[in-house]
N, C-alpha and C positions, 0 to 999 in steps of 0.2 A: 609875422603876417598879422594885420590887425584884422579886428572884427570888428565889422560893420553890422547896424541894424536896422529893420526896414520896417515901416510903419505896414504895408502893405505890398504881396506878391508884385502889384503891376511896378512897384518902385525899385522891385530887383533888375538887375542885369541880366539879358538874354544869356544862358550858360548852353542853352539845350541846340543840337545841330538838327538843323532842318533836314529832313527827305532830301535821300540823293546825291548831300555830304560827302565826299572824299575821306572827311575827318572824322562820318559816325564810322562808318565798317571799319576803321583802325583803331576805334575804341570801343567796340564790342569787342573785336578780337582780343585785344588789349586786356580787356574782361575777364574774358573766356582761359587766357593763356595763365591769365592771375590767378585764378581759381581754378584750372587744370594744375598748376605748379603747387601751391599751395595747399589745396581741400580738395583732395580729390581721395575721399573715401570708397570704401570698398563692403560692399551689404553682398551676402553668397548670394546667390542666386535663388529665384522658385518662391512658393505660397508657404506660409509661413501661419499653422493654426498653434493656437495657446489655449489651455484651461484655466490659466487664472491670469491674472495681470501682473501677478509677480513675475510668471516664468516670462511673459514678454519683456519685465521693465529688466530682469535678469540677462536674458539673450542681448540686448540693445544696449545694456552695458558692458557687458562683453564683446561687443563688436565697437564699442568706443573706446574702447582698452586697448582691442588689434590696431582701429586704426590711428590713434596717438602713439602707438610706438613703432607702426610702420612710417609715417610722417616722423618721428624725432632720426628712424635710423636713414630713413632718406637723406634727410635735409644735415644727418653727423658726415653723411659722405659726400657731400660736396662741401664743408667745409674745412 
Protein backbone atom coordinates (compact mmCIF):
# COMPACT_ATOMS: atom_id res chain seq x y z
CA UNK A 1 0.00 0.00 0.00
CA UNK A 2 1.69 3.26 -0.66
CA UNK A 3 1.87 6.37 1.37
CA UNK A 4 0.83 9.25 0.55
CA UNK A 5 1.50 12.87 1.99
CA UNK A 6 -0.66 15.81 2.57
CA UNK A 7 0.41 19.28 2.73
CA UNK A 8 -2.60 20.04 4.82
CA UNK A 9 -5.74 18.10 6.71
CA UNK A 10 -8.30 19.83 4.32
CA UNK A 11 -6.16 17.81 1.25
CA UNK A 12 -6.93 14.45 2.92
CA UNK A 13 -9.64 12.29 2.01
CA UNK A 14 -12.93 12.08 3.89
CA UNK A 15 -12.09 8.65 6.06
CA UNK A 16 -14.48 9.61 9.09
CA UNK A 17 -18.50 8.38 8.85
CA UNK A 18 -21.11 10.91 9.33
CA UNK A 19 -23.96 10.57 12.07
CA UNK A 20 -26.34 8.02 11.43
CA UNK A 21 -23.99 5.77 9.24
CA UNK A 22 -25.05 2.23 8.74
CA UNK A 23 -21.06 1.75 8.45
CA UNK A 24 -20.21 3.80 11.88
CA UNK A 25 -22.18 1.36 14.62
CA UNK A 26 -20.45 -1.74 12.65
CA UNK A 27 -17.20 -0.21 13.21
CA UNK A 28 -17.51 0.77 16.78
CA UNK A 29 -18.66 -2.64 17.36
CA UNK A 30 -15.98 -3.79 15.13
CA UNK A 31 -13.89 -1.80 17.93
CA UNK A 32 -15.38 -3.03 20.75
CA UNK A 33 -15.16 -6.84 19.68
CA UNK A 34 -11.29 -6.12 18.96
CA UNK A 35 -10.39 -5.11 22.02
CA UNK A 36 -13.01 -7.27 24.11
CA UNK A 37 -11.00 -10.48 22.13
CA UNK A 38 -7.71 -9.10 22.47
CA UNK A 39 -7.21 -6.66 25.85
CA UNK A 40 -9.58 -7.44 27.90
CA UNK A 41 -7.67 -7.31 31.12
CA UNK A 42 -8.72 -8.00 34.46
CA UNK A 43 -8.02 -5.28 37.70
CA UNK A 44 -9.87 -7.38 41.27
CA UNK A 45 -12.25 -5.31 42.17
CA UNK A 46 -12.73 -2.46 45.23
CA UNK A 47 -10.48 0.78 46.56
CA UNK A 48 -7.19 0.04 46.56
CA UNK A 49 -4.83 2.35 49.39
CA UNK A 50 -0.94 2.24 49.16
CA UNK A 51 1.84 3.55 51.61
CA UNK A 52 4.40 4.01 49.21
CA UNK A 53 4.54 3.99 45.58
CA UNK A 54 6.55 0.88 45.43
CA UNK A 55 3.88 -1.20 46.81
CA UNK A 56 1.41 0.29 44.05
CA UNK A 57 4.02 0.17 41.18
CA UNK A 58 4.54 -3.64 42.83
CA UNK A 59 0.66 -4.69 42.99
CA UNK A 60 0.18 -3.12 38.99
CA UNK A 61 3.00 -5.33 37.99
CA UNK A 62 1.56 -8.01 39.40
CA UNK A 63 -1.62 -7.83 37.78
CA UNK A 64 0.21 -7.31 34.37
CA UNK A 65 2.04 -10.51 34.99
CA UNK A 66 -1.73 -12.31 35.59
CA UNK A 67 -3.04 -10.61 32.84
CA UNK A 68 -0.21 -11.44 30.01
CA UNK A 69 -0.41 -14.91 31.02
CA UNK A 70 -4.01 -15.20 31.08
CA UNK A 71 -4.19 -13.44 27.38
CA UNK A 72 -0.99 -15.92 26.31
CA UNK A 73 -3.14 -19.06 27.73
CA UNK A 74 -6.35 -17.86 26.05
CA UNK A 75 -5.23 -17.14 22.90
CA UNK A 76 -2.60 -21.14 23.25
CA UNK A 77 -6.30 -22.39 23.15
CA UNK A 78 -7.65 -21.41 20.27
CA UNK A 79 -4.75 -22.20 18.56
Amino acid sequence: MPVQKYRSIEDMPEVWFKPGDPRLYKAIAGAWNFGKHWLSPHFPPGVYKYRTLEEKNRLDEEWAVLNFRAFQEKHKKQN
